[in-house]
C-alpha positions as CSV (number, residue, x, y, z in Angstrom):
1,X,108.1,147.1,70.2
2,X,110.8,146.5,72.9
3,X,111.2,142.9,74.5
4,X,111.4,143.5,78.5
5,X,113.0,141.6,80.8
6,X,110.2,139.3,82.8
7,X,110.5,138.0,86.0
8,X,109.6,134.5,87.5
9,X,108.0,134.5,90.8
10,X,110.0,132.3,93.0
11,X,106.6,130.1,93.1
12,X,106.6,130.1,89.5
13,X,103.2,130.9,89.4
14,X,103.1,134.8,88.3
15,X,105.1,136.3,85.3
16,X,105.7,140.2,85.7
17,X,107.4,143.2,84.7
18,X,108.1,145.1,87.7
19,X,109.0,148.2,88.1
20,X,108.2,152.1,86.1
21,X,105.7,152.6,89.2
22,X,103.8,149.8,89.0
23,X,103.8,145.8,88.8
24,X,101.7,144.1,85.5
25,X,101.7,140.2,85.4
26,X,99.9,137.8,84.1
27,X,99.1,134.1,86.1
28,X,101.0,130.9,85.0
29,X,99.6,127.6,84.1
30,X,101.1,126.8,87.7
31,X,98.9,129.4,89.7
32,X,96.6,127.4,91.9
33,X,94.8,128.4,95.1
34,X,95.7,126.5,97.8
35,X,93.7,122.9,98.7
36,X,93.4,123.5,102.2
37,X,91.6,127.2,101.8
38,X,88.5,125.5,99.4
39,X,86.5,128.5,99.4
40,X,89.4,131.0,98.3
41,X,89.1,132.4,94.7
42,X,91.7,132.8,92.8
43,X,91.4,137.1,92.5
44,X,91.4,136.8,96.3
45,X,94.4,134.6,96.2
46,X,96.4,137.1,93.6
47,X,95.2,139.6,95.8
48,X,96.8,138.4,99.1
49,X,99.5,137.2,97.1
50,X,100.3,140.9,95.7
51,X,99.2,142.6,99.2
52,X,96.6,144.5,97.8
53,X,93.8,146.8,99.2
54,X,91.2,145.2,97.4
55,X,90.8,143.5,93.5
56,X,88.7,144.3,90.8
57,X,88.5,142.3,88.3
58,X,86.9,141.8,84.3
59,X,85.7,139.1,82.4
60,X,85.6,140.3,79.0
61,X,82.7,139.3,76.9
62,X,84.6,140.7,73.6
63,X,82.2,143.0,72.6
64,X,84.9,146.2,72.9
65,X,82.5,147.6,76.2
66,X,84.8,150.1,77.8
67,X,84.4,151.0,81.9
68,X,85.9,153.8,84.1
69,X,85.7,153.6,87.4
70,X,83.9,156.2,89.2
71,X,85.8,157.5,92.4
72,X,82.7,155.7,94.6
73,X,83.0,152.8,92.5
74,X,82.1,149.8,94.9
75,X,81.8,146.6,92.1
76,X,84.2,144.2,92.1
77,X,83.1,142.2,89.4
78,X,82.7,143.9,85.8
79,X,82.2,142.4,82.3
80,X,83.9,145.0,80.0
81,X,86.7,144.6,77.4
82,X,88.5,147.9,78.9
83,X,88.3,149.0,82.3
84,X,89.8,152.5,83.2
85,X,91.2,153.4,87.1
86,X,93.2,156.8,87.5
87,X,95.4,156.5,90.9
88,X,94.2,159.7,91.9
89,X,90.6,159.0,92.4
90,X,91.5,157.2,95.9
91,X,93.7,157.0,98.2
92,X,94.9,153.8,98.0
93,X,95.1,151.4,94.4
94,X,93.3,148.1,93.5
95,X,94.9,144.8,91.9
96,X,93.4,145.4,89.1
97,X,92.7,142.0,87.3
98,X,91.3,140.7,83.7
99,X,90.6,137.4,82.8
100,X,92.3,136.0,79.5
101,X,92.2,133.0,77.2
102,X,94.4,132.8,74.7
103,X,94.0,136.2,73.3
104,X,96.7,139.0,74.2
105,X,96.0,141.8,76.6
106,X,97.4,145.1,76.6
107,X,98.2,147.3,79.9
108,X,97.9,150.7,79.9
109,X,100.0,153.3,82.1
110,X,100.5,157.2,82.7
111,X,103.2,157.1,85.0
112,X,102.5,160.9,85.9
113,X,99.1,160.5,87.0
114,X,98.5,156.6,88.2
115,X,96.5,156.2,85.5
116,X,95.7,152.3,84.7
117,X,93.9,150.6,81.8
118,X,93.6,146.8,80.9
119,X,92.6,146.0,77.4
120,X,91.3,142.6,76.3
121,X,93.3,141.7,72.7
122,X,90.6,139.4,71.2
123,X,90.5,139.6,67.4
124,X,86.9,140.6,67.8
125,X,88.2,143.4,70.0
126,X,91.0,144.3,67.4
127,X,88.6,145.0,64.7
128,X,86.6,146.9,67.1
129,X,89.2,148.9,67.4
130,X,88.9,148.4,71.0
131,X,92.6,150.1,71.4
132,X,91.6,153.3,70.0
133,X,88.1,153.5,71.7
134,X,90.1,153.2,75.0
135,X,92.4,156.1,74.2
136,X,89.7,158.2,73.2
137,X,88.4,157.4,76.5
138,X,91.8,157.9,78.3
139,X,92.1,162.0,76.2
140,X,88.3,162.9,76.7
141,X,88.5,162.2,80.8
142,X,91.6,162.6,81.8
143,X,94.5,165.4,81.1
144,X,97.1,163.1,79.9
145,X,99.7,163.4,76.9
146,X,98.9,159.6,75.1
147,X,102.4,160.2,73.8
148,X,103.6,159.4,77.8
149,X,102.1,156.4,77.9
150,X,103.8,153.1,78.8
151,X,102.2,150.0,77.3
152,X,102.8,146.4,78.1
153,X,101.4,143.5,75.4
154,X,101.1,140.3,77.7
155,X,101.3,136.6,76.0
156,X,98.8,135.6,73.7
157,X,98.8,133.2,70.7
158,X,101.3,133.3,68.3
159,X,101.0,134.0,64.6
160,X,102.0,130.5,64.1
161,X,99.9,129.3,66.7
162,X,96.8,131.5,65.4
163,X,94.5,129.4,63.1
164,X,91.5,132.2,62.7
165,X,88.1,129.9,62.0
166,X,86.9,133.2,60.3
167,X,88.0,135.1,57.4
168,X,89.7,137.6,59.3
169,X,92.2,138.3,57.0
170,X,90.2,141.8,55.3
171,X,90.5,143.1,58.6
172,X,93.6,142.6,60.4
173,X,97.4,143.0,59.1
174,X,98.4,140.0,57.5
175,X,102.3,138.8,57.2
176,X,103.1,136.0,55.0
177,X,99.8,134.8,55.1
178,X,99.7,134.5,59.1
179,X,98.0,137.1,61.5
180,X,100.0,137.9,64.4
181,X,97.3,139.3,67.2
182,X,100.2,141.1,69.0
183,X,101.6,143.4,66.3
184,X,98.1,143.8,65.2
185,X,97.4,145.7,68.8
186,X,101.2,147.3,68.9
187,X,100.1,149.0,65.3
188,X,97.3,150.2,66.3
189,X,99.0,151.7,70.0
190,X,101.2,153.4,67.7
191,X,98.5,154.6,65.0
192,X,96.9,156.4,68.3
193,X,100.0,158.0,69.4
194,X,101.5,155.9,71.6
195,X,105.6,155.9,71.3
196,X,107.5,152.3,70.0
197,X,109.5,152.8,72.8
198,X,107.0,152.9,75.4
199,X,105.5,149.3,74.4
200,X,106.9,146.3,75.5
201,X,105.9,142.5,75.0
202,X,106.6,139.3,76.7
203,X,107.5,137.9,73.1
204,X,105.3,134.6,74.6
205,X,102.9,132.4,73.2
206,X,99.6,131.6,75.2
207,X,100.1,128.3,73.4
208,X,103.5,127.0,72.9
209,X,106.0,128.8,75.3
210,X,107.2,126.4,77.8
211,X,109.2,126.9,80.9
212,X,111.6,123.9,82.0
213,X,109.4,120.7,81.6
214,X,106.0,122.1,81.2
215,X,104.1,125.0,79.4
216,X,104.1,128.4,81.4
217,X,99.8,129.2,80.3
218,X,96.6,126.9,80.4
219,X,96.0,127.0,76.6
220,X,92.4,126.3,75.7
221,X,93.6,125.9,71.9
222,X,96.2,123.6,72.6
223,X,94.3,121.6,74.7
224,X,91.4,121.5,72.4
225,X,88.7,122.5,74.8
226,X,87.3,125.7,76.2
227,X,87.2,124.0,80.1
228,X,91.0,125.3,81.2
229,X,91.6,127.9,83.8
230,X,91.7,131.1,82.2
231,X,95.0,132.7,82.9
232,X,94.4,136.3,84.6
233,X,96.4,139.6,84.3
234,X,97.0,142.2,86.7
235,X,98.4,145.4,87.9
236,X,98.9,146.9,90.7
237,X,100.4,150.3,91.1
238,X,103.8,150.3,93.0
């Protein structure tokens, strides 16, 4: 698993790669709508932001639900774990957007055919095997070689910042007694075909990471509380 260069929004407010055909990012803790546009949500202000056609975004419930969207598709509000969009079904691309806690999320991309999928990391979705599902998905629908995928494995927490209130640790890889979410979901990428080299990771903590004085993600387990802005990842192809 590569560590990417990232890049800093001169706002400071969206952390991306950019670049391979498209731009993936994930919002910062410092990503606010503006307080003179009160009515604006913040997917409509991301999608202004990124100059988008039009946004559609997922609030996963963690129950490893996987959505492709239809060529007609006219939602833009889902509630899936996965959500699927090939490039070729229109002729112009969403901002694709997923909400996030503190679990990871993993970005999906066939270069070749526009082909986008976002993948909520959840450990509930982990031992769903929510990664393979999505794959299977990705080779029974569309003609693409998983072995040409790019993936991208955005911040999440940590293995030291991970304190499972399950016992998890019969289902997921465990490493010196810790369970990092992150190399869980880049073994299982791999297990399904998808090349090390293609996958890269922020190497960030949803929890910890700071930038300058303050911390670059809402965290609602270092805060204590579940009522924090949820940080939200998206991608739009280039």
């Amino acid at each position: 698993m590569s560590q990417k260069t990232i890049d800093l929004s001169k706002s400071k407010d969206l952390l991306y790669f950019k670049g391979l055909g498209l731009i993936t990012g994930i919002t910062t803790a410092n990503f606010k709508v503006p307080d003179k546009d009160e009515y604006l949500l913040p997917e409509e202000h991301l999608l202004y932001l990124l100059e988008g056609d039009y946004f559609v975004k997922s609030d996963p419930k963690r129950l490893a639900k996987i959505v492709t969207l239809s060529p007609n598709h006219n939602r833009n509000y889902y509630s899936d774990d996965a959500i699927i969009f090939s490039g070729q079904d229109r002729g112009f691309s969403p901002v694709m957007i997923m909400s996030g806690g503190d679990e990871p999320m993993v970005v999906l991309f066939s270069p070749k055919s526009g082909l986008v999928a976002l993948v909520n990391g959840s450990w509930e979705n982990i031992i769903l095997n929510l990664v393979r599902s999505t794959i299977g998905v990705i080779r029974g629908k569309f003609d693409i070689n998983v072995s040409d995928l790019l993936a991208f494995i955005w911040p999440g927490l940590c293995r030291d910042c991970f304190h499972p209130g399950e016992n998890l640790f019969d289902y997921l890889v465990v490493e010196n007694k810790k369970i990092d979410l992150r190399n869980n979901l880049f073994k299982q990428l791999t297990e399904v075909g998808v090349k090390e080299g293609n996958i890269h990771s922020t190497n960030l903590c949803s929890s910890h990471s700071r930038h300058e004085s303050g911390y670059f993600f809402n965290s609602e387990s270092r805060d204590k509380t579940d009522d924090v802005s949820n940080s939200l990842l998206f991608v739009k192809i280039d």
